[in-house]
Backbone as CSV, one residue per row, in Angstrom:
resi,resn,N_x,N_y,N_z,CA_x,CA_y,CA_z,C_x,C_y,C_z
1,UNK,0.821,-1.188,0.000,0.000,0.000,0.000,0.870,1.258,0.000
2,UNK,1.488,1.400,0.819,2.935,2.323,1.102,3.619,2.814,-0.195
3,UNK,4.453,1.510,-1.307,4.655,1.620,-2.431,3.871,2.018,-3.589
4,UNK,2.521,1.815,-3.595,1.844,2.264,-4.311,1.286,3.744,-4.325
5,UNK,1.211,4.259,-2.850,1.029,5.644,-2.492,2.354,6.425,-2.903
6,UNK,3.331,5.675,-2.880,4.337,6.420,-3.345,4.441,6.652,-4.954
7,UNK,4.340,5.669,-5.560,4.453,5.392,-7.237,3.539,6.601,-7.628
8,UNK,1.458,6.163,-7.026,1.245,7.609,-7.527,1.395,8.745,-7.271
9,UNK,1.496,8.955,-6.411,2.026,10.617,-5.714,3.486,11.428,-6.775
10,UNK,3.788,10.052,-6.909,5.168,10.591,-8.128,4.595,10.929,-9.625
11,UNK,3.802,9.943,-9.600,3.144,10.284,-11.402,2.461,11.176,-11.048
12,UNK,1.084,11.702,-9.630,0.259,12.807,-9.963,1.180,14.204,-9.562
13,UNK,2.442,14.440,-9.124,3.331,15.139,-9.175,3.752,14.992,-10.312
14,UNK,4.260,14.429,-11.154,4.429,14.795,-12.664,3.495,15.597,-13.367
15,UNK,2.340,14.880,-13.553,1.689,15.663,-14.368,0.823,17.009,-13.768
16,UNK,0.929,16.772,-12.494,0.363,18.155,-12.000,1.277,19.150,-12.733
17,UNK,2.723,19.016,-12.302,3.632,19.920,-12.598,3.622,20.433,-14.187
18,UNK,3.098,19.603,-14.862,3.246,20.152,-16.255,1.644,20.953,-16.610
19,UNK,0.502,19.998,-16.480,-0.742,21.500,-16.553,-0.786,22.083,-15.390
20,UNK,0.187,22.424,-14.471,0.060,23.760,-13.984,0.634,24.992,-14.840
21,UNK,1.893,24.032,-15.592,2.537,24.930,-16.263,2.052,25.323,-18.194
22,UNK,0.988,24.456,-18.053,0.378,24.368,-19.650,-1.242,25.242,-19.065
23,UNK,-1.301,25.017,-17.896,-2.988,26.219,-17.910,-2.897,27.262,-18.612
24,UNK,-4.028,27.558,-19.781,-4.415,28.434,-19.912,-3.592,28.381,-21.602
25,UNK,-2.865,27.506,-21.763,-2.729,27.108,-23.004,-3.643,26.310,-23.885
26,UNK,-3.348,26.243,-25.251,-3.812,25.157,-26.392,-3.407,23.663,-25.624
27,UNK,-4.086,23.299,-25.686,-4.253,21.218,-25.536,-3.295,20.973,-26.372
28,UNK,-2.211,20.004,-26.247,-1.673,19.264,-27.275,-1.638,17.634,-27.072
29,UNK,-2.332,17.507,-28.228,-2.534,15.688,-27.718,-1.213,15.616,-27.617
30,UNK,-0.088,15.728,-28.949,1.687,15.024,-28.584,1.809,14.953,-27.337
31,UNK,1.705,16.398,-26.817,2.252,16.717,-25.197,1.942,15.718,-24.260
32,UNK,0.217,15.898,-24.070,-0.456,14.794,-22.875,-0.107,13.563,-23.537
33,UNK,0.230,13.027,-24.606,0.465,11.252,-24.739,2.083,11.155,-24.251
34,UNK,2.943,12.017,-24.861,4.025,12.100,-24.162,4.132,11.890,-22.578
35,UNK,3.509,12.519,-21.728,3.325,13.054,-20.319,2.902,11.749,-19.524
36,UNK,1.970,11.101,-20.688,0.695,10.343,-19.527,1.689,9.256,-20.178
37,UNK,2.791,8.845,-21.109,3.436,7.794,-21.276,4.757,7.517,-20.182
38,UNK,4.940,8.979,-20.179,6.306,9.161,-18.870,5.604,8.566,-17.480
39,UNK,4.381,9.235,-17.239,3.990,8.971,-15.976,3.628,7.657,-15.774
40,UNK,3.108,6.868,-16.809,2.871,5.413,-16.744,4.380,4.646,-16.506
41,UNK,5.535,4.832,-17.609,6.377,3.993,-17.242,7.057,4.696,-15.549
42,UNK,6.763,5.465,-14.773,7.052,5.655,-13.646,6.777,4.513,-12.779
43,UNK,5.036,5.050,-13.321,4.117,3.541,-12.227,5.067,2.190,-12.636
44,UNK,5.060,1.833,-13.834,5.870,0.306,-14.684,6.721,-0.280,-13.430
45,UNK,7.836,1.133,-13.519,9.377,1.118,-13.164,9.203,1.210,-11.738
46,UNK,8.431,1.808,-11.242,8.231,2.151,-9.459,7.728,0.818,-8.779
47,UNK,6.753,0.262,-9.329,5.717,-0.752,-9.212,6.602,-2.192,-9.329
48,UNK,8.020,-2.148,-9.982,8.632,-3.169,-10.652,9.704,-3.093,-9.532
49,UNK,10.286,-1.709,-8.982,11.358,-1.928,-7.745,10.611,-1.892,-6.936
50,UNK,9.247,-1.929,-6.084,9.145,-2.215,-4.899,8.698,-4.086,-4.819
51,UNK,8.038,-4.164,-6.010,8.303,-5.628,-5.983,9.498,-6.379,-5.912
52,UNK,10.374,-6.239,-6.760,11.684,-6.610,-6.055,12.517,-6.715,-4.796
53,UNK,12.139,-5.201,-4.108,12.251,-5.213,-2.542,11.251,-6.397,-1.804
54,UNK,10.060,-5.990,-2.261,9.059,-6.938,-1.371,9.598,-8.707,-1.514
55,UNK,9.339,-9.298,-2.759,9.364,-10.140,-3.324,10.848,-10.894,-3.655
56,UNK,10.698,-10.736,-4.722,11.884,-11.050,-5.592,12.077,-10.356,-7.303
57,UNK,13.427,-10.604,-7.940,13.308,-9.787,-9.214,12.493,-10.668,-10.385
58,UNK,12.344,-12.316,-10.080,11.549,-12.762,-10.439,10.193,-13.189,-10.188
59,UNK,9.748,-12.288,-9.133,8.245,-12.258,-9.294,7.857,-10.873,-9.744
60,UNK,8.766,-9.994,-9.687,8.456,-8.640,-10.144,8.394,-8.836,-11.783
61,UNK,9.250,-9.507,-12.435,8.929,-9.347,-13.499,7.937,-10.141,-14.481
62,UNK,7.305,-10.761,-14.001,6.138,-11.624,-13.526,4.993,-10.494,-13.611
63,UNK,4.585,-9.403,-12.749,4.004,-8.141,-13.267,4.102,-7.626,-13.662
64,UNK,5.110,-7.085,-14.556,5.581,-6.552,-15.739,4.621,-6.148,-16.786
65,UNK,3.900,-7.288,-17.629,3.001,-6.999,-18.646,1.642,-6.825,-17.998
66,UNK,1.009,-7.144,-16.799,0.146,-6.713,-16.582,0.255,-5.258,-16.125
67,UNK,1.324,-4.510,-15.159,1.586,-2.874,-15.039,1.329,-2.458,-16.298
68,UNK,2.053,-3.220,-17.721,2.195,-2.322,-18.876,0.852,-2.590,-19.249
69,UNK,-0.163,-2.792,-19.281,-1.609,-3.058,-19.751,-2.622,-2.197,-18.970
70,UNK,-2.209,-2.230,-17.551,-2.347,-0.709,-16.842,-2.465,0.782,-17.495
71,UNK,-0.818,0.247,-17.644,-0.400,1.898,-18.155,-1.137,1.974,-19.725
72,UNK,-0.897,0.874,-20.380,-2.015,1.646,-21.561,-2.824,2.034,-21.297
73,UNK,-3.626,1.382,-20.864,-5.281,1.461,-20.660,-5.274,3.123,-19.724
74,UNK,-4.601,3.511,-18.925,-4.532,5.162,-18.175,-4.174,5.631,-18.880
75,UNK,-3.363,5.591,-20.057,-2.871,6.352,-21.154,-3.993,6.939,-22.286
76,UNK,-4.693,5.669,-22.538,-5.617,5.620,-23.827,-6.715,6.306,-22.946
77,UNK,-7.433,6.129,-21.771,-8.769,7.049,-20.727,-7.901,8.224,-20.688
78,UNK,-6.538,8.911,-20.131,-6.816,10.215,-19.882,-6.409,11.377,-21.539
79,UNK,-5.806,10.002,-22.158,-6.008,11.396,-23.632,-7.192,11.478,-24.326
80,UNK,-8.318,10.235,-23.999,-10.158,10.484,-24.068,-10.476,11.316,-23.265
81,UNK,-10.152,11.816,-22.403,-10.789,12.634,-20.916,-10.232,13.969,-21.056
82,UNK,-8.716,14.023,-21.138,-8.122,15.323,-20.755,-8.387,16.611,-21.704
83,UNK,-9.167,16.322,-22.299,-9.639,17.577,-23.421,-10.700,18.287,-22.595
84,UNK,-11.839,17.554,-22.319,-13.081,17.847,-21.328,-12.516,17.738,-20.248
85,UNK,-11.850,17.537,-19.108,-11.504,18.089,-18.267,-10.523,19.378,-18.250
86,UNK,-10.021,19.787,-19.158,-9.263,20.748,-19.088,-10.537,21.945,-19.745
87,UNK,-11.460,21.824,-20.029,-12.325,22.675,-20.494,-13.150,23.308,-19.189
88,UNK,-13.118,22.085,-18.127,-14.017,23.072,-17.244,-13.674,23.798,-16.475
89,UNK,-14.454,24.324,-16.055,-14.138,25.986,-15.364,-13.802,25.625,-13.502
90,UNK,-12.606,26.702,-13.105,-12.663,25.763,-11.633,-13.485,26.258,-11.054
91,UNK,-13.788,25.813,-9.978,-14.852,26.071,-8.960,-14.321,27.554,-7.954
């Protein structure tokens, strides 16, 4: 649980850091597929050394293709999403 709070806190610190710094700009799909591909292989790579700590390097890599099926699948939902969410207005 610990490792995983950590993995995302690192990816939603990534990409916070970049539309804080893209508000109020043009959308660029390149950009967000770029962004949301970095932040996925974080989770991959983060998700892959705490299994190793926990486990072993062969059960970590054992989750390997299921993390990477993860990370598509968050990749392919937030470049469907991040157009309409970046449209609405904050509260």
């Amino acid at each position: 649980m610990i490792p995983t709070a950590i993995v995302k806190g690192a990816m939603g610190l990534i990409a916070g850091l970049y539309f804080k710094k893209a508000a109020g700009k043009k959308f660029s799909f390149l950009k967000a597929a770029l962004l949301f591909v970095l932040c996925e292989a974080v989770m991959a790579l983060g998700y892959f050394l705490a299994e190793c700590i926990m486990y072993n390097a062969q059960t970590a890599a054992g989750a390997i293709l299921p993390n990477l099926i993860q990370g598509v699948s968050g990749v392919v939902i937030g470049l469907v999403f991040s157009p309409v969410v970046l449209r609405v207005k904050e509260l």
